[in-house]
Every structure is written in structure tokens, then in C-alpha cells.
C-alpha positions as CSV (number, residue, x, y, z in Angstrom):
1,X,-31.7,-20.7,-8.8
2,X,-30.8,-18.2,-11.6
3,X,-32.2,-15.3,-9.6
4,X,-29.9,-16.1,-6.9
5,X,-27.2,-16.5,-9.0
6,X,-28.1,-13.5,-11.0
7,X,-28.3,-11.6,-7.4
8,X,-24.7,-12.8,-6.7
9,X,-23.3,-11.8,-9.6
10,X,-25.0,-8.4,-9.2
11,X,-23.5,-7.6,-5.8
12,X,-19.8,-9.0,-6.6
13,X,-20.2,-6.3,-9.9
14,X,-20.8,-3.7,-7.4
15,X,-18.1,-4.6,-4.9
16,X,-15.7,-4.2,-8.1
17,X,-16.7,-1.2,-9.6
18,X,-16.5,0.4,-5.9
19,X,-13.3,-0.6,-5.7
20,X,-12.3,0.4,-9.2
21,X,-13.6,4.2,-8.3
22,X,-11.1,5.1,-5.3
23,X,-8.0,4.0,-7.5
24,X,-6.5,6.1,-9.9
25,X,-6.3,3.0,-12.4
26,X,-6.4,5.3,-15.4
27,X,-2.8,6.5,-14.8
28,X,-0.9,3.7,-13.3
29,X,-2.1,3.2,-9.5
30,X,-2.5,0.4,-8.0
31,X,-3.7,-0.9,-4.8
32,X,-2.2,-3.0,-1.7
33,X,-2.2,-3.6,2.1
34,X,0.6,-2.0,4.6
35,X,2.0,-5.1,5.8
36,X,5.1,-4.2,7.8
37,X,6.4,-0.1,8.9
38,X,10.0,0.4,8.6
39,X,11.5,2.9,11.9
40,X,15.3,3.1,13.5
41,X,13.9,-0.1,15.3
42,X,13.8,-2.6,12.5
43,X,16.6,-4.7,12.7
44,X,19.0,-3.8,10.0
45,X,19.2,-7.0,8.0
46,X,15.3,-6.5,7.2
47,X,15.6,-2.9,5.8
48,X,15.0,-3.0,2.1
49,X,17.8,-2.2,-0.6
50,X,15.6,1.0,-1.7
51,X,16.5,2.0,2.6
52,X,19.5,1.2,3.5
53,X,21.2,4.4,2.8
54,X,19.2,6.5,5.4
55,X,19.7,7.5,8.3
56,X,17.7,5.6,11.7
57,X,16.6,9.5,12.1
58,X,15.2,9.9,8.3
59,X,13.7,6.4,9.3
60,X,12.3,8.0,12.0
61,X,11.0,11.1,10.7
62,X,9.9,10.1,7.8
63,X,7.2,6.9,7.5
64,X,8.2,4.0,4.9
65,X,5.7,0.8,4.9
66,X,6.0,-2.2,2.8
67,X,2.7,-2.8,1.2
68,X,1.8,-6.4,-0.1
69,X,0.9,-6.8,-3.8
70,X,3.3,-8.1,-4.5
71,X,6.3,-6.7,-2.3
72,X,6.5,-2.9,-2.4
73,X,8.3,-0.7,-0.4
74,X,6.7,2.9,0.0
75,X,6.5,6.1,1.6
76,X,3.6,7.6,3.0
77,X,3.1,11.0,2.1
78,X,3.3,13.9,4.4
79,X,1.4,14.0,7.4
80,X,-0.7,10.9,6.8
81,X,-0.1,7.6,9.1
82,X,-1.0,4.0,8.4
83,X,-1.8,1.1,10.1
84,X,-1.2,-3.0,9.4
85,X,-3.7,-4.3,6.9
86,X,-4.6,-0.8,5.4
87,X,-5.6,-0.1,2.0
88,X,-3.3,2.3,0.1
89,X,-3.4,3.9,-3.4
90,X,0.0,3.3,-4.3
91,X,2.6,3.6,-7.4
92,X,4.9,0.8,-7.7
93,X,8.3,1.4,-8.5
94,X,11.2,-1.2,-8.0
95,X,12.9,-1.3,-4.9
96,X,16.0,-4.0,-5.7
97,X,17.0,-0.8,-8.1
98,X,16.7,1.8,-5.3
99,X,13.7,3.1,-6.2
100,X,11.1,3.6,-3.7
101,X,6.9,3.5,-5.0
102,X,5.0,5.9,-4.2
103,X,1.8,6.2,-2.0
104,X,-1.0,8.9,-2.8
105,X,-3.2,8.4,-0.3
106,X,-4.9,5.8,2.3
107,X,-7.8,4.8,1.3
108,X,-9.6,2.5,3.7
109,X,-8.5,1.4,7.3
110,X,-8.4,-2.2,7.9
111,X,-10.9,-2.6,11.0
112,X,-8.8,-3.5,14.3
């Protein structure tokens, strides 16, 4: 029985410390889920605070997803895309204050 628990404990230690190595944890960033992307389309009672003074064309153009940690609302950055469910490196910042986080990277793809 203490082998098997041993062996447990052994694997969820490695599922941690992989996680722990694609996150910048050493200088603040954190890691969430896209849960919902904000376009022109979203109705505009369900834009954030740290959006509503763009433009549906900035919406457009540029990608803003909210990504679940606790509720963050983020940009992607240049050129990358996400998807529902993925995982993002991200920098939390507080959106009721107008302040959008910040997303470094994508760093796994949920599976679809």
C-alpha cells in the first residue's frame, strides 16, 4: 500500500513541477484558462469596464479574452490566437480600474 501511495505522490510531484516550469512564476505570472473572446459581436452590456471605451473595430482587430482564475480580462499578444479552455501565461492586472492584464504567451491548447 505505501508503494502505491509513494508512486502517487511521485507522479502528482511531477505533474506540478511541469507545470511550475512553463510559467514565469519568478516575476509575477500566473496561469488561467480563456474562457470567453470579446469581438464587435458581444453584446454591449457584457463588455468589461477595462473595454468599453474601444471601438467594435479595435475589438475587432485586436483579440481580448477573459481568462478564468479568477476573472481576468486580457489581450493576446500580436499575432497569437486562442481558443476556449486554453492555457495562457498571463499577468493579472485589475480590470474594474481600467486596467487590462497581460498575456505572454499560450502555452497549452485545450484538446477539442
Amino acid at each position: 500500500m505505501n508503494r502505491i501511495l509513494f508512486g502517487i505522490m511521485a507522479i502528482a510531484l511531477a505533474a506540478c513541477s511541469t507545470v511550475s516550469n512553463d510559467i514565469d512564476w519568478q516575476h509575477g505570472a500566473k496561469h488561467g484558462w480563456v474562457s470567453r473572446i470579446y469581438s464587435s459581436a458581444t453584446p454591449k452590456q457584457e463588455i468589461p469596464a477595462c473595454l468599453a471605451l474601444l471601438s467594435p473595430a479595435e475589438l475587432d482587430q485586436r483579440h481580448f479574452v477573459r481568462v478564468s482564475m479568477l476573472i481576468e480580462v486580457a489581450e493576446l499578444p500580436e499575432g497569437e490566437t486562442a481558443n476556449i479552455d486554453d492555457r495562457v501565461e498571463i499577468w493579472p492586472a485589475d480590470c474594474d480600474t481600467g486596467k487590462l492584464s497581460r498575456i505572454s504567451r499560450v502555452t497549452s491548447r485545450a484538446t477539442q
